[in-house]
KELUM-781159 format. One line per 3 residues: for each residue x negated, y, z negated of N, C-alpha, C, O. Coordinates in pm, whole numbers, plus 32768, in hexadecimal, padded with zeros to 4 digits. Layout:
N
X:Y:Z:X:Y:Z:X:Y:Z:X:Y:Z; ...
//
This chain:
229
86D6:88B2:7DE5:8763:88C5:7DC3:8785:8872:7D49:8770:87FA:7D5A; 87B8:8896:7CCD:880C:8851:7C79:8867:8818:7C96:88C9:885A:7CBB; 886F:877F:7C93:88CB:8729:7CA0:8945:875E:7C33:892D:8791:7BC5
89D3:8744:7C6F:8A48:873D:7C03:8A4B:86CB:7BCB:89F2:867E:7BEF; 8A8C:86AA:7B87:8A8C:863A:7B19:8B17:85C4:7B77:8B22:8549:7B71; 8B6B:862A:7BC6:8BAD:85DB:7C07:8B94:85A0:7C59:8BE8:8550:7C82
8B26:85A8:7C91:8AF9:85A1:7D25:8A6A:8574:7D5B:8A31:8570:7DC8; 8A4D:8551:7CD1:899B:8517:7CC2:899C:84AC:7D09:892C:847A:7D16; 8A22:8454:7D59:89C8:83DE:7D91:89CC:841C:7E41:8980:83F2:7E98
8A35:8487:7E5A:8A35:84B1:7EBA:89BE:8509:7EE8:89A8:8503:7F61; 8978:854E:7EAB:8917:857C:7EAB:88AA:84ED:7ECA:8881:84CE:7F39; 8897:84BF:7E78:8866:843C:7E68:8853:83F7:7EF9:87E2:83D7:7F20
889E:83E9:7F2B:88B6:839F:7FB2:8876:83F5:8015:8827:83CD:806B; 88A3:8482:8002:8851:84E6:8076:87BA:84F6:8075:8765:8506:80CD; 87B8:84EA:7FE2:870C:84EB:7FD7:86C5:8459:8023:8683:8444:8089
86FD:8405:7FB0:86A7:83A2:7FD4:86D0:8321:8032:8691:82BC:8053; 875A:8351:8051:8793:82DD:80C8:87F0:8287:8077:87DF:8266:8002; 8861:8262:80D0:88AB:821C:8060:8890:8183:80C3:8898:815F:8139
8865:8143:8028:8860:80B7:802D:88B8:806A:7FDA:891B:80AA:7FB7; 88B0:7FD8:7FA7:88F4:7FA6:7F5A:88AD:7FAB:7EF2:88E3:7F8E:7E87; 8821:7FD1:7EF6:87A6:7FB7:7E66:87E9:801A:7E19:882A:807A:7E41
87C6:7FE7:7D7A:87E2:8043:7D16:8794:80AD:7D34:8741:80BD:7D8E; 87C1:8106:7CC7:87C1:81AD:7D25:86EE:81B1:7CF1:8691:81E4:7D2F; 86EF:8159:7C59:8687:8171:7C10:8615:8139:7C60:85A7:816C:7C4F
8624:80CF:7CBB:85AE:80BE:7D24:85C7:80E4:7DA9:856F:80B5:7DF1; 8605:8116:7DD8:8624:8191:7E3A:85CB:8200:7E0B:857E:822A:7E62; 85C7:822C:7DB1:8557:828F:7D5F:84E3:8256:7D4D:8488:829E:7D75
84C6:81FC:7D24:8434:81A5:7D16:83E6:8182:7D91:836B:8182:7D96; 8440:815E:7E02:841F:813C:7E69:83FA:81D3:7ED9:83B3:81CD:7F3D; 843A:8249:7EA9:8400:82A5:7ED6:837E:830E:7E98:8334:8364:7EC7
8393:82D1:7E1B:830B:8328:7DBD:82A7:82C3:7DC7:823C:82F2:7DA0; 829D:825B:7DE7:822A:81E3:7DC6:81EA:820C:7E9B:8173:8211:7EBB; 822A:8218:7ED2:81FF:8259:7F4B:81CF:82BA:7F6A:817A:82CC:7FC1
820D:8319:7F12:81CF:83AC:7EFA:8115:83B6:7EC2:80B0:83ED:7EEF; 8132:8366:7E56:80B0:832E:7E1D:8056:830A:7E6D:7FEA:8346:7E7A; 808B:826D:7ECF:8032:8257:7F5D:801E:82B8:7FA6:7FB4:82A0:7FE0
8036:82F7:7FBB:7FFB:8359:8063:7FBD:83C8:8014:7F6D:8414:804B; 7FE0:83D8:7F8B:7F70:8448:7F38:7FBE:84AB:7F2D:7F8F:8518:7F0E; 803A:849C:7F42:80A4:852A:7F23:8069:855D:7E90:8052:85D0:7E6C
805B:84F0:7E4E:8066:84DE:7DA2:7FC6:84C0:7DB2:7FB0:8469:7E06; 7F62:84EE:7D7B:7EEF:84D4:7D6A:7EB1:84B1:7CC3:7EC5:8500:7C67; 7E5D:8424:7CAE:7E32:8415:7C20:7E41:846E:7BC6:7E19:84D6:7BFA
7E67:8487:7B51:7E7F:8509:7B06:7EC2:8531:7AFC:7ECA:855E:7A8A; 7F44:8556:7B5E:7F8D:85C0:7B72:7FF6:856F:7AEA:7FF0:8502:7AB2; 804F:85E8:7ADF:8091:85BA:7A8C:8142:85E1:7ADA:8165:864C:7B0C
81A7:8549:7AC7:8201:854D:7B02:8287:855F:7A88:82A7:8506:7A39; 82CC:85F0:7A92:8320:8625:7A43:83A3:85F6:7A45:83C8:8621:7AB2; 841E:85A8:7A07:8464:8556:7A3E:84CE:85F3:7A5F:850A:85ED:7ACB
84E1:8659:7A1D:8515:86CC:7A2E:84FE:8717:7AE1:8544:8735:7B42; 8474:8718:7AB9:845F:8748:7B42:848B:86B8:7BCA:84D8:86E5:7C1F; 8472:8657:7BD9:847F:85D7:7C34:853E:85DF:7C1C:8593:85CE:7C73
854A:85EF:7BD0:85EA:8605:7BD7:8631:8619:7C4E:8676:85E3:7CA5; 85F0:86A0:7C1D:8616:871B:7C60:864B:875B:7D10:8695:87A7:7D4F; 85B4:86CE:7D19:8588:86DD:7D9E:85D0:8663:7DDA:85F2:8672:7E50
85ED:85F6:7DA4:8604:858F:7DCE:86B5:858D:7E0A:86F7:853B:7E4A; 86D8:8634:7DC0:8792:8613:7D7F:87B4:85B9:7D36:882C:859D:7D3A; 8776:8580:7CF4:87BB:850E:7C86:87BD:8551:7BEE:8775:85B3:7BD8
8804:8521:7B96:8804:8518:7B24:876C:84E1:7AD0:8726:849D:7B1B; 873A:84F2:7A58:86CA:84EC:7A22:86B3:845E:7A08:863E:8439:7A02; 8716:8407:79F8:86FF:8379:79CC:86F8:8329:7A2C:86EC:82B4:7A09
86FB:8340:7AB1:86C5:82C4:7AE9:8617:82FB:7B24:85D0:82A9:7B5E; 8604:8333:7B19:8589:83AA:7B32:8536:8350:7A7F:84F9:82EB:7AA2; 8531:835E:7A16:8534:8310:79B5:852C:8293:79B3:84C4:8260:7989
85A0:823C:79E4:859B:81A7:7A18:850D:8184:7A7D:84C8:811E:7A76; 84F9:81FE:7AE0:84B0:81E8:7B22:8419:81B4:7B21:83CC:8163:7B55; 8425:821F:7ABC:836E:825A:7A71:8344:81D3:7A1C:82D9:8199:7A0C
83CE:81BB:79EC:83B2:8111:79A5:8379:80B3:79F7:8308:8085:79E8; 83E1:808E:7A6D:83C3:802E:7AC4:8330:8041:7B23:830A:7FE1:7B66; 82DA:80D1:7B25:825E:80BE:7B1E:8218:80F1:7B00:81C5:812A:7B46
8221:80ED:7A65:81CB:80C5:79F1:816B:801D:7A04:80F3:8002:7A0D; 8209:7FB5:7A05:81DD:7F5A:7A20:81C4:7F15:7A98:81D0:7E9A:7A95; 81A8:7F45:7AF5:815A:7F40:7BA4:80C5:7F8C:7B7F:8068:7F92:7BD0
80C2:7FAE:7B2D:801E:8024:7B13:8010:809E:7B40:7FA8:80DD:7B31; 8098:80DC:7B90:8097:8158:7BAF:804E:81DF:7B79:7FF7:822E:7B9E; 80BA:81C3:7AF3:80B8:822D:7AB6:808D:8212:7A09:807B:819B:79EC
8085:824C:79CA:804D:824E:793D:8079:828C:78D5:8098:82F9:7906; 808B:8290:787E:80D6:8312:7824:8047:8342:77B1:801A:82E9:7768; 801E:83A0:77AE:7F9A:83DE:7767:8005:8421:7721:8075:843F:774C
7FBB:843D:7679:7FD0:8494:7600:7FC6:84EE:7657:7F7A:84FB:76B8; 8052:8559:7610:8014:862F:763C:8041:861A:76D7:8092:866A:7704; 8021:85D8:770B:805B:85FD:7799:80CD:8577:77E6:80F5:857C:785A
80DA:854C:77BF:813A:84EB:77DF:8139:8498:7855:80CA:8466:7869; 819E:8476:78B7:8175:8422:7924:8130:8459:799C:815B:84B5:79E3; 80B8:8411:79AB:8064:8436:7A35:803E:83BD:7A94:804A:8347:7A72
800F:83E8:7B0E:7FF3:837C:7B4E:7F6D:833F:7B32:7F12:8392:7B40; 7F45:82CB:7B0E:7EFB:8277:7AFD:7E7C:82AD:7B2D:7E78:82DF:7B9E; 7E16:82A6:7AE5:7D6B:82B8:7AEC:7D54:8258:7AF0:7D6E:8213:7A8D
7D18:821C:7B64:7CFA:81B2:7B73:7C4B:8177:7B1F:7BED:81C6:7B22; 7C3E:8112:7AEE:7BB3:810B:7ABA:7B8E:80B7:7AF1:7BDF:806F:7B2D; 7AED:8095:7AF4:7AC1:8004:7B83:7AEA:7F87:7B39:7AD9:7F1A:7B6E
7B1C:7F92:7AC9:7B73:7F2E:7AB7:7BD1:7EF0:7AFA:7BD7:7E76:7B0A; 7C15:7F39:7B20:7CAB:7F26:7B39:7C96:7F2B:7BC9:7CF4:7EF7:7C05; 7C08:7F73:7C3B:7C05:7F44:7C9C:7BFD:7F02:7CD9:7C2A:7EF2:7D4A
7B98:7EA8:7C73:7B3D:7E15:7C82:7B8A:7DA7:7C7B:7B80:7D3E:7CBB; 7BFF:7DD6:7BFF:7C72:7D6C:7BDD:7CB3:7D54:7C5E:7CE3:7CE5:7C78; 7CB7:7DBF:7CBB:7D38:7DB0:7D4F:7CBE:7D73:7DB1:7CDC:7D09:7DE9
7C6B:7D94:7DC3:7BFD:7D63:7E1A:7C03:7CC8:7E10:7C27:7C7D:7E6B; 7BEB:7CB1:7DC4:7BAA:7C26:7D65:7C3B:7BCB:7D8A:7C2B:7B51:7D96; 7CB9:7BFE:7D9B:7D3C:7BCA:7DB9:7D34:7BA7:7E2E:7D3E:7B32:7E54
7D17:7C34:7E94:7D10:7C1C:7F0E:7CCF:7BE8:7F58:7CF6:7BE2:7FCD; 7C4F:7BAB:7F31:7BD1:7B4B:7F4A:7C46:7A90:7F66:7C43:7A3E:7FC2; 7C9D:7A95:7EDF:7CEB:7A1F:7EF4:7D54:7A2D:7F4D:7D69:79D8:7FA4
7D8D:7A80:7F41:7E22:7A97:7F92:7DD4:7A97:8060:7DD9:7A48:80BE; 7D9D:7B10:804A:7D5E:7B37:80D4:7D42:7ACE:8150:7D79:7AB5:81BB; 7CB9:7A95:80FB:7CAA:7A0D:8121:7CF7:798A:816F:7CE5:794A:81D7
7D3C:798B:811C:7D86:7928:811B:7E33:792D:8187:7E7B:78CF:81A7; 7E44:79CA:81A6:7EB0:79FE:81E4:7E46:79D6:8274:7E7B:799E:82D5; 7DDE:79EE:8276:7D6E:7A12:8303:7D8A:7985:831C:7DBF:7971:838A
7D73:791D:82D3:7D51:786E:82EB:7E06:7851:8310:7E1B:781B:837D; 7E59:7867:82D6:7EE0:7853:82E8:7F08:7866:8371:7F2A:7804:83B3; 7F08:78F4:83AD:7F1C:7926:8405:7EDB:7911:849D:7F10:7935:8506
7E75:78DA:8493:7E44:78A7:84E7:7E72:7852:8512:7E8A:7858:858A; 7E94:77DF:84CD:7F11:7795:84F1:7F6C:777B:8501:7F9A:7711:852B; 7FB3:7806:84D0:804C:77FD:84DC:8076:7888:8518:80D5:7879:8565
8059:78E0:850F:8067:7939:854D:8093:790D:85EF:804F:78B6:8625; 8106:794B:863B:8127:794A:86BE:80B5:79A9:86FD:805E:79E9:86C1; 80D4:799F:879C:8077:79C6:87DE:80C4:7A68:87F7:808C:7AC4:8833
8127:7A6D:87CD:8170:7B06:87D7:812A:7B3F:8760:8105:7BB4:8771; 8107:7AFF:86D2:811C:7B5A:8668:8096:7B95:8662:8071:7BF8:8624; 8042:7B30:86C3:7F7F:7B52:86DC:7F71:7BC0:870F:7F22:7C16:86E6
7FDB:7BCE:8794:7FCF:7C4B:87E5:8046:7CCE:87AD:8059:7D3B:87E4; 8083:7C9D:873E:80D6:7D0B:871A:805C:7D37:86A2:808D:7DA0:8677; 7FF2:7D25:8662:7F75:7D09:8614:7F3E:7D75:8677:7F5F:7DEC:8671
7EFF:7D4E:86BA:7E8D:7D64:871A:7EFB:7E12:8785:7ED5:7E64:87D8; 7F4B:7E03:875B:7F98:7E7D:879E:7F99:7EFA:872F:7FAB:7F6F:874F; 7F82:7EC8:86A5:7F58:7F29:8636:7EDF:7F8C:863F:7ECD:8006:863C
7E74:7EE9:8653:7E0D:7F0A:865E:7DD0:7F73:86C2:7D85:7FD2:86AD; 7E10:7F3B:8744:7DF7:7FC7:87B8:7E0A:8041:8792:7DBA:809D:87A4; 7EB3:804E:873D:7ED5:80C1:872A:7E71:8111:86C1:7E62:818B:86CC
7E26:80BB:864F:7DE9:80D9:860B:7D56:8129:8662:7D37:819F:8650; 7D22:80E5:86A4:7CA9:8109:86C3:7CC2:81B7:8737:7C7B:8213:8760; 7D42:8190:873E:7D7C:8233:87B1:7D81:8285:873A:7D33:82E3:8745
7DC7:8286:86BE:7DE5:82D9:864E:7D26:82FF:861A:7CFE:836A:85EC; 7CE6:82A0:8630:7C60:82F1:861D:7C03:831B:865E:7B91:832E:8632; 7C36:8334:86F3:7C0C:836B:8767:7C31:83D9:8741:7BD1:841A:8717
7C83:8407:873B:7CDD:847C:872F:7CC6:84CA:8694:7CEA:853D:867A; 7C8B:8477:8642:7C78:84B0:85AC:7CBF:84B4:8534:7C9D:84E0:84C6; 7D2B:847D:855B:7DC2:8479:852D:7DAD:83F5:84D1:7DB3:837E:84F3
7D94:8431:8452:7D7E:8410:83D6:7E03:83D1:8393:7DF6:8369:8352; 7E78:8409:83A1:7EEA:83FB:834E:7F25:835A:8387:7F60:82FF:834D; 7EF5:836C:8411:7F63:8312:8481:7F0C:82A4:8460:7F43:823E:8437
7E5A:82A7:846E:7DFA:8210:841A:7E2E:81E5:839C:7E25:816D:8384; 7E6E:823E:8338:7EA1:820E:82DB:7F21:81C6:82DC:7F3D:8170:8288; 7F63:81E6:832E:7FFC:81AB:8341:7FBF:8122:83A1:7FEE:80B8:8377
7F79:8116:83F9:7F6A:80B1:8429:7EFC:802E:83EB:7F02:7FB5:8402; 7EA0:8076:839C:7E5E:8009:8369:7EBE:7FCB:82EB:7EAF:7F56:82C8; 7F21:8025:82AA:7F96:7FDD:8267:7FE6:7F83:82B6:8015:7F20:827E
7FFB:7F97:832B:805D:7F30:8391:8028:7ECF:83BA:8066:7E70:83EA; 7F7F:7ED8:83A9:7F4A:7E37:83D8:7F3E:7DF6:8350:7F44:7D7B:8351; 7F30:7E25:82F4:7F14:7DF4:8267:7FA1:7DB1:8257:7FA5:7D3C:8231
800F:7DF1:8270:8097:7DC7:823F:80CB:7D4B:82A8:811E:7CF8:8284; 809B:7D4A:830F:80BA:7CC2:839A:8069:7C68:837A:8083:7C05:83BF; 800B:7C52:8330:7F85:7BE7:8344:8002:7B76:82CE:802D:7B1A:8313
8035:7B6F:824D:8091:7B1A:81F0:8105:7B12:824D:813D:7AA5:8241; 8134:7B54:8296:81A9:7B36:82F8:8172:7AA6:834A:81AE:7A3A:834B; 80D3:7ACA:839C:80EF:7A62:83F3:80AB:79E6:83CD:80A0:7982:8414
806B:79FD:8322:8032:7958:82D8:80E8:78F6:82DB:80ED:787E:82C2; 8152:793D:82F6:81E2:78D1:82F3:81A7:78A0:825E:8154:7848:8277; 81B0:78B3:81E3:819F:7884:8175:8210:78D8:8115:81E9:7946:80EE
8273:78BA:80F8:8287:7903:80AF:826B:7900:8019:827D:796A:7FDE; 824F:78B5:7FE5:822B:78C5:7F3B:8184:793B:7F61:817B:799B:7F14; 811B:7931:7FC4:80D6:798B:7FDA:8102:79E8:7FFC:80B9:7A3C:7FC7
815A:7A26:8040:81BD:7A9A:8056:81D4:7AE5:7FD8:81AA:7B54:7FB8; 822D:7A85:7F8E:8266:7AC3:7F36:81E7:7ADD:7ECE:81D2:7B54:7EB9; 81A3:7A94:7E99:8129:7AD1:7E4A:80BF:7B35:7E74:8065:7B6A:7E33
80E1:7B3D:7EEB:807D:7BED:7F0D:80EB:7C45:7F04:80D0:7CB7:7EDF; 816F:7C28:7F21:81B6:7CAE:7F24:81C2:7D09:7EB3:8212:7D64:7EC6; 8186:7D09:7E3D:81C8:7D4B:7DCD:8120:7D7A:7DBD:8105:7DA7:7D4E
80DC:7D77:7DF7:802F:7D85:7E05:8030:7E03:7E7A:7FDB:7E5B:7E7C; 8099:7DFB:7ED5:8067:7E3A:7F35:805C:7ECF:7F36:7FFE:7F04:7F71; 80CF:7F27:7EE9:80B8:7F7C:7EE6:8025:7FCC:7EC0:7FE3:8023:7EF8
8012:7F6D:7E23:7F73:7F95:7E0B:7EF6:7F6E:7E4C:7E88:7FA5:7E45; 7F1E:7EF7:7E94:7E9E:7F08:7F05:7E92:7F65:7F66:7E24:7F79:7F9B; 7F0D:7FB1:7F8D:7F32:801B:8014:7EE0:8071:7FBD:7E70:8090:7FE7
7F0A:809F:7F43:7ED0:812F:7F0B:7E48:80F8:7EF4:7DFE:8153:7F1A; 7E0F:80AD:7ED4:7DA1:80C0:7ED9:7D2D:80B8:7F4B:7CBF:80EE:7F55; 7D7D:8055:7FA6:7D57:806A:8051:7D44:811A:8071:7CDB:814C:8099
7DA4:8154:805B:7DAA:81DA:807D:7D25:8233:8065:7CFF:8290:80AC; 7CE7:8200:7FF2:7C5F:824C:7FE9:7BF2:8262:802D:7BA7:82C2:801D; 7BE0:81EB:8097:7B98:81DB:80D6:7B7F:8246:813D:7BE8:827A:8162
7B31:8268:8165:7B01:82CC:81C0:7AA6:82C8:8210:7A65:832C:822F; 7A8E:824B:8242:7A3A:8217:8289:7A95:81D3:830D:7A6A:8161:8320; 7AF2:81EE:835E:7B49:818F:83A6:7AF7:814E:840E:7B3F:80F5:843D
7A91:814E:8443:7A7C:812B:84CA:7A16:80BC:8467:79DB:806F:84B3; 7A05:80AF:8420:79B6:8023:83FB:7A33:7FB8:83BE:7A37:7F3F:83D2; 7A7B:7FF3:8385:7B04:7FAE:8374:7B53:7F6E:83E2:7B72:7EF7:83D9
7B7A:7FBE:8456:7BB3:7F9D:84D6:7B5B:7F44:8518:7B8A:7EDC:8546; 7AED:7F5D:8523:7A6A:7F02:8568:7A9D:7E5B:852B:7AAC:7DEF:8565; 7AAB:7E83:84A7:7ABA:7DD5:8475:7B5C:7DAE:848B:7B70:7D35:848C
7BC4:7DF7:849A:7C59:7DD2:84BD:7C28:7D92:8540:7C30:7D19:8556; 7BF4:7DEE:8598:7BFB:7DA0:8620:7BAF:7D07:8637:7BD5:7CB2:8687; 7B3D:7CFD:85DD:7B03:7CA6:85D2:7B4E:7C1E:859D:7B22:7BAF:85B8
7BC9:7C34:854D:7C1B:7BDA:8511:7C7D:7BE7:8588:7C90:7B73:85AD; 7CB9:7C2B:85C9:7CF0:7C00:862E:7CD3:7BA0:8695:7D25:7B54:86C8; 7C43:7BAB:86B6:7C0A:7B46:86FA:7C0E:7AB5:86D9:7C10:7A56:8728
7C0D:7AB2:8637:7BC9:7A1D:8636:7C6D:7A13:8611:7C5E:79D0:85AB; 7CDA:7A20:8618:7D5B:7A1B:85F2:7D9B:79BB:8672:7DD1:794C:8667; 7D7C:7A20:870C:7D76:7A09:878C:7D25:7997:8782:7D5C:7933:87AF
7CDD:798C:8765:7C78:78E5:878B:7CA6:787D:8741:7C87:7807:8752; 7D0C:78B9:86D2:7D37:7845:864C:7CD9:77D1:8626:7CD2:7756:8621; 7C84:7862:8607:7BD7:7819:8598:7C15:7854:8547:7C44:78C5:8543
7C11:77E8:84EF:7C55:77FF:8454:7BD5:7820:83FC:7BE6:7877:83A6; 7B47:77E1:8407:7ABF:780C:83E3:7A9F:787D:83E7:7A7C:78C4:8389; 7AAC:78A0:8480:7A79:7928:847B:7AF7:79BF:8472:7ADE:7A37:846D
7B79:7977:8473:7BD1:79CF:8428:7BB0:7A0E:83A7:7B9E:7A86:838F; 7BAA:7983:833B:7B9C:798D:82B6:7B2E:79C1:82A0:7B2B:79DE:8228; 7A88:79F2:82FB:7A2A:79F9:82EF:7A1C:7AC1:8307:79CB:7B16:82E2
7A8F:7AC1:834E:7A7C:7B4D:8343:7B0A:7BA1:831A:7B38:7C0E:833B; 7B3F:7B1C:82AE:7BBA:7B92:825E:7B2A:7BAA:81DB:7B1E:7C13:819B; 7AD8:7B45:81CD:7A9B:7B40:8138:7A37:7BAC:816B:7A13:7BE5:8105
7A05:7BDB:81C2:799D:7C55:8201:79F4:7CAA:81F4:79BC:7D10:81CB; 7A6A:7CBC:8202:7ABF:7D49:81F0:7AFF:7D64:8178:7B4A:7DC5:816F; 7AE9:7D13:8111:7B25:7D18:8084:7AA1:7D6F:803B:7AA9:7DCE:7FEC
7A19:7D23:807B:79A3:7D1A:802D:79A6:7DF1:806D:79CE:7E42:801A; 797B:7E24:80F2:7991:7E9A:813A:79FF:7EF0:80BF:79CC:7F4B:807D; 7A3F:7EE1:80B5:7AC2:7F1F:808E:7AA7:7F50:8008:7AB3:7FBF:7FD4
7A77:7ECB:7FD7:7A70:7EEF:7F4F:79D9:7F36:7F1B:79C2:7F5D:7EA8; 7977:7F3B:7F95:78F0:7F77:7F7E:791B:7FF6:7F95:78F7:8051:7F4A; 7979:8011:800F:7995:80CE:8018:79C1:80FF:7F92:7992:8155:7F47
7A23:80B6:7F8B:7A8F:80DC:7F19:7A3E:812B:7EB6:7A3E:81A5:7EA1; 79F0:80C0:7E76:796D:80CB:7E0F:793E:816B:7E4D:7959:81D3:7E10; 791D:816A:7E89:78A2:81D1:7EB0:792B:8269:7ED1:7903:82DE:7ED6
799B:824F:7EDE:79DF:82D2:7ED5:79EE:82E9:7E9A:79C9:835E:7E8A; 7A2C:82AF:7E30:7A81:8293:7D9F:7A32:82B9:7D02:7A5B:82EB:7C9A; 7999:827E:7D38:7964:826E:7CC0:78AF:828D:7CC1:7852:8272:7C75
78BE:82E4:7D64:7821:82DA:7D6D:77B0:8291:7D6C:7739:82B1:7D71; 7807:81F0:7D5E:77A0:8164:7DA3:7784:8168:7E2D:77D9:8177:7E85; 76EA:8158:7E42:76B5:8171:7EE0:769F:80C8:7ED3:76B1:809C:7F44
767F:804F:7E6F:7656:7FDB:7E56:76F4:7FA5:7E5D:770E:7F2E:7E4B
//
């Protein structure tokens, strides 16, 4: 439907929910998601005409948007074809890996000690659900949940300057988590970090966030880029 010009934030609100956020990351925050779950796949190219359109908004915060991730690494602007979503190169995988080796780590050693004994078993209540979602085969629901243990592990390090420095990381670690296609060697190691979380071994916490950074980033390789090494 074409938005009216009177009525673009009302539209606006129906589409994307009315919040207090500017309307331009209300849009960012729904296309940078779109991107995660693969709505938007590497390549594609995102039309601010067409995203308009669909969104009911007007063209400029759709614009504002594409800006704001440009600089998150979303998206890209190529000669001849204009803005697309990001091709990722093992550059730029290695660069998030190589992050998450520090961040990861160190959330696993945090949390062990500070983490409550609710937030272990609200953890470990993911994890169940996770390992039922791949009983069942249910691919979409491993993806939503291995994002929900990824997103609780900086909640329960209680750090916030570590909080806040993964959060602006996280989206691009989710999308690139998403590639993976291997879940039951992935889940194998969540539960395994649940354990030593429950024992609050901070050793063998930190010992198997750095085994699941090292896992993650060997699939990745081998989907992404046809590394079996």
């Amino acid at each position: 439907m074409t938005p009216q010009p009177s009525s673009a934030g009302t539209a606006a609100d129906a589409t994307i929910g009315a919040t207090h956020q500017p309307l331009r990351e209300r849009v960012r925050d729904l296309l940078r998601d779109q991107i995660v779950r693969g709505d938007f796949v590497p390549g594609d190219r995102l039309v601010e005409r067409v995203l308009a359109e669909e969104m009911g908004v007007s063209r400029v915060p759709v614009r504002e948007a594409l800006t704001l991730l440009k600089g998150e690494g979303f998206v890209q602007e190529v000669p001849r074809r204009g803005v697309i979503v990001t091709v990722l190169a093992k550059e730029d995988v290695d660069d998030l890996f190589d992050v998450r080796v520090a961040l990861d780590v160190q959330c696993a050693r945090l949390a062990s000690a500070r983490a409550t004994d609710a937030e272990i078993q609200a953890l470990a209540a993911i994890a169940d659900e996770a390992d039922a979602a791949l009983a069942r085969g249910d691919l979409g629901a491993i993806a939503e949940l291995n994002q929900a243990f990824h997103d609780a592990l900086p909640r329960m390090a209680h750090n916030r300057i570590l909080a806040s420095t993964i959060e602006p990381l996280e989206g691009r670690l989710h999308w690139v988590l998403r590639q993976n296609r291997s879940p039951e060697i992935l889940l194998a190691e969540h539960r395994e970090l649940v354990e030593a979380l429950a024992k609050r071994d901070a050793d063998g916490a930190a010992d198997v966030a750095l085994r699941h950074v090292d896992t993650s980033r060997a699939l990745c390789h081998e989907i992404m880029f046809g590394d079996e090494d």
